[in-house]
N, C-alpha and C positions, 0 to 999 in steps of 0.2 A: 561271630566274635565272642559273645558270650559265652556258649559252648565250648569251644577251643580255650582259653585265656582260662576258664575255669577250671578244666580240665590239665592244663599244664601249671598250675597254681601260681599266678601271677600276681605277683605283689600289687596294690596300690600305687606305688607309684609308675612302675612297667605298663602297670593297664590304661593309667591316664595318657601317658606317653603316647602308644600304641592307641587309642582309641581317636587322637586328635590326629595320626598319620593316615587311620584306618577311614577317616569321614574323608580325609584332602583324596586318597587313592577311590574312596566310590565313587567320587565326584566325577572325577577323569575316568574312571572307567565304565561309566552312564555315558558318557560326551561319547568315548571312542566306540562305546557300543552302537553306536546308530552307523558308524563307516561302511562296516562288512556287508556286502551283496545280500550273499547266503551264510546262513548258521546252521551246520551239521551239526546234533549234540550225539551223545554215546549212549540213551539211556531215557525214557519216557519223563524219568526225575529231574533230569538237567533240561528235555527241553521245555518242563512245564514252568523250571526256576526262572531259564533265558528269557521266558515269555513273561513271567509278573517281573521280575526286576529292570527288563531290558525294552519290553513291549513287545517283542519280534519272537516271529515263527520258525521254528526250527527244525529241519529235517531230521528224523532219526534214524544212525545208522550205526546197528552193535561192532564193537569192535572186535577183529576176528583170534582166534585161538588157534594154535600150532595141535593139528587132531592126530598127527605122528608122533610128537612128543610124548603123546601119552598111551597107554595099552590096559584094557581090562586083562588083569591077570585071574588064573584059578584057583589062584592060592587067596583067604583072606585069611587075618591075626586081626587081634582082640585089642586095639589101641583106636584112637581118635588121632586127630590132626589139627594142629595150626600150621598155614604153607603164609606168616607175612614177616611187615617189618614190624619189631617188637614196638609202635608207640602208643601213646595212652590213646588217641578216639578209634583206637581199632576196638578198644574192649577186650580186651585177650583174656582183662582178669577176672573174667565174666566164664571163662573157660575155665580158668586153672582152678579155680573158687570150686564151681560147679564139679570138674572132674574129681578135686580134693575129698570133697564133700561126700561123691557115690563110691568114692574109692576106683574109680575108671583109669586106665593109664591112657596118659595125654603122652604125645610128642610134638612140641612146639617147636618148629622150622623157621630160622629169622633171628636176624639182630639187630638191636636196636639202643634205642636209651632208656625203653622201660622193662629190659631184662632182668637188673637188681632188682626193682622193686617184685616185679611177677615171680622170679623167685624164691624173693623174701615170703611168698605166701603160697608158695606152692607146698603140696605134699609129696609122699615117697612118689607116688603113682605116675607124679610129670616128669618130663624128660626135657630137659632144652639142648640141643642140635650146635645151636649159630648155624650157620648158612653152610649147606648141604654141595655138593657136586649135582647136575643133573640128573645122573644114572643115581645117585641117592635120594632123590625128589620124586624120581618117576618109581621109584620100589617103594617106597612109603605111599605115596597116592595110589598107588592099586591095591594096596595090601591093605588098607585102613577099615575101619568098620564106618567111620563117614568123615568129612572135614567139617570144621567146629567154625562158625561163622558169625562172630556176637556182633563187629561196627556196622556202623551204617558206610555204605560205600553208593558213591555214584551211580559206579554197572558192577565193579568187581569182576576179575579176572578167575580169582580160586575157583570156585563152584563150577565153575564149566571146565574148566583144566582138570577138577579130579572127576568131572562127568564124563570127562571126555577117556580117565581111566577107569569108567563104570561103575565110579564109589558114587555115593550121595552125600549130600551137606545138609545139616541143621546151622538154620542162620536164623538172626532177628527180623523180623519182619516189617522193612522199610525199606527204602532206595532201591539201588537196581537190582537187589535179590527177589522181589519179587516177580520181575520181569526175566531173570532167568534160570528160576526156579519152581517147576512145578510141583505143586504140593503133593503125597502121596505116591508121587510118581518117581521123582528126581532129589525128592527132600523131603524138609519138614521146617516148621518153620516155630520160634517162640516170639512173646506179643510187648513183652517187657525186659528193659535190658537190667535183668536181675537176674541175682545167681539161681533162686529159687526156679524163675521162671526156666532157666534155660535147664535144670538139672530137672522138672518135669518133661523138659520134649526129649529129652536124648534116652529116660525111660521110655516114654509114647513109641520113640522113635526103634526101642530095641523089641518092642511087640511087633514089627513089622515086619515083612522079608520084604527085599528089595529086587529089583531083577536087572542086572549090569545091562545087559543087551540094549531093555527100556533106556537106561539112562546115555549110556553111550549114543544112542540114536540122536538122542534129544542136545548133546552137546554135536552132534556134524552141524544141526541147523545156525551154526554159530563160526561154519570154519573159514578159511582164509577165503574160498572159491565163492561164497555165500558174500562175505563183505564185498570183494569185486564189483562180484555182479549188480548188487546195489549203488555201489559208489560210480559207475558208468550207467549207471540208467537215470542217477538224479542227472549226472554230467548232459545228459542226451534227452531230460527235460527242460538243462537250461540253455539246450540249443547249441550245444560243443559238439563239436567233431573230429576226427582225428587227423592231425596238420598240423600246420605252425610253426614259427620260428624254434628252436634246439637251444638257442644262444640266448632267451628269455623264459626260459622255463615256470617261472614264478611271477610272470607281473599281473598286477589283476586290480583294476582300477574303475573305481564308480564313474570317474569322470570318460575312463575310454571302456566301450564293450566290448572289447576284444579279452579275451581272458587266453592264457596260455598257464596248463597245469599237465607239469610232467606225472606221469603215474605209473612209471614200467611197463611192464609187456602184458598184455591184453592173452591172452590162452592162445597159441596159436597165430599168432602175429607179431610182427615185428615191432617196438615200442611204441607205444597210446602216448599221444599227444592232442590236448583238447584247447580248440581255441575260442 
C-alpha cells in the first residue's frame, strides 16, 4: 500500500480513507484465504508472498506464452523497447530517463495514464506508439536490440514474449524476472530502480552479442504444451481423473471431495474432465 499510494501521489486525506478500507479488506481476505483446497501461484515470488501472508503452500505453475505469435527475425535495428500499459509502478520512467540520457532511441508500445507525464520527460530519441496492431508488435519485438524492463512484476509476460522473438530484455532484478530470465544468456539484469543504474546495464549490455537461437529456445520451456502438461499432472496428484458431470464444470468444495474442473481438450483426446 505504501509503495502504490506513493507512487500515484495520494493526498492525505485519500490515503487515510483508503488505508482504513485497505485493513477491513486484509482482514476478509486472511479469513477467505484459508477456504481454497489448492493454491497454484504464477511465479516462486507470489507463492513465497501466499505463504508468509496466508500460511499455505502453493503450487507453482508459469503461465504459458503464445510461441507462434512471435518469430526471430534476420533483420535487427538500433532501438530498444517498451511492449506495457503506460502506469507509474511499471517504472517506464526509468527507461525514457535512461534512453534520454545515452541518447538511445526508445519505442515505447502502450497506453496508459502515465503517458503525459513520461513524455513530459522524454527526449528527441523516444518514441510513443499507443497501442500497436499485432503484426506491429510482433515486427518491433524481433527487430529490437532488447526490451527495456525497469517494474517489478509478479512473472511478467514481456521477456518471454520477446524471447520467444529471439531478442533479450534488460529488467530490474526482482520478481518474476528473475525466474525467467537468465542472466548472460536471455538478458541482463540492473540492481537499482535508478536511472543511473539502468543506463550502466544497457551499456554492459551492448558489449555483448547475444544469440537469438539461445534465447528462443529458453522461451519454448514456457509455451502453451509445457503449462498443460503441468496443470494435469498437479490434477493427477490430487487424484483427478478424467469424468464427471459436463453440467457442473466448476463446483469444488472443501466440505464435498469431489471436484469437477473443465480444462478443454487434453492433446489428442476428446475434452479433460477432472473429478
Amino acid at each position: 500500500f505504501d509503495d502504490y499510494s506513493a507512487q500515484e501521489k495520494l493526498g492525505p486525506l485519500k490515503r487515510m480513507v483508503l488505508q482504513g478500507m485497505v485493513s477491513l479488506l486484509r482482514r476478509w481476505d486472511l479469513k477467505a484465504s484459508q477456504e481454497p483446497d489448492v493454491y497454484v501461484a504464477n511465479s516462486r515470488v507470489v507463492a513465497d508472498r501466499i505463504k508468509r501472508c496466508y500460511g499455505r503452500t502453493a503450487e507453482v505453475i508459469y503461465p504459458p506464452i503464445d510461441l507462434n505469435r512471435f518469430r526471430p527475425s534476420t533483420e535487427q535495428e538500433d532501438f530498444y523497447i517498451i511492449l506495457a500499459r503506460l502506469v507509474s509502478y511499471k517504472r517506464i520512467d526509468l527507461a525514457v530517463q535512461a534512453c534520454t540520457k545515452l541518447n538511445r532511441r526508445l519505442i515505447v508500445i502502450g497506453e496508459g495514464p502515465d503517458r503525459a507525464r513520461l513524455q513530459a520527460m522524454a527526449g528527441p530519441t523516444v518514441e510513443f506508439t499507443g497501442r500497436l496492431s499485432d503484426a506491429k508488435v510482433e515486427h518491433y519485438a524481433s527487430r529490437c536490440r532488447a526490451l527495456l524492463f525497469p517494474g517489478e512484476e509478479d512473472f511478467g509476460m514481456a521477456p518471454l514474449e520477446i524471447a520467444a522473438a529471439g531478442r533479450p530484455t534488460i529488467a530490474f532484478r526482482s520478481g518474476g524476472a528473475v525466474e525467467t530470465i537468465v542472466e548472460g544468456e536471455t538478458g541482463a539484469f540492473f540492481d537499482r530502480q535508478e536511472t543511473d543504474s539502468l543506463a550502466d546495464a544497457i551499456e554492459a549490455f551492448e558489449r555483448k552479442e547475444w544469440n537469438p537461437q539461445v534465447i528462443r529456445r529458453h522461451a519454448e520451456g514456457f509455451g502453451i504444451d509445457v503449462f498443460r502438461k503441468s496443470f494435469f499432472n498437479l490434477l493427477a496428484r490430487l487424484g483427478c481423473e478424467p469424468g464427471g458431470d459436463r453440467q457442473k464444470p466448476f463446483a469444488f468444495s472443501r466440505r464435498n471431495p469431489s471436484m469437477k474442473i473443465e480444462l478443454g481438450e487434453r492433446p489428442g483426446t476428446s475434452p479433460a474432465k477432472a473429478t
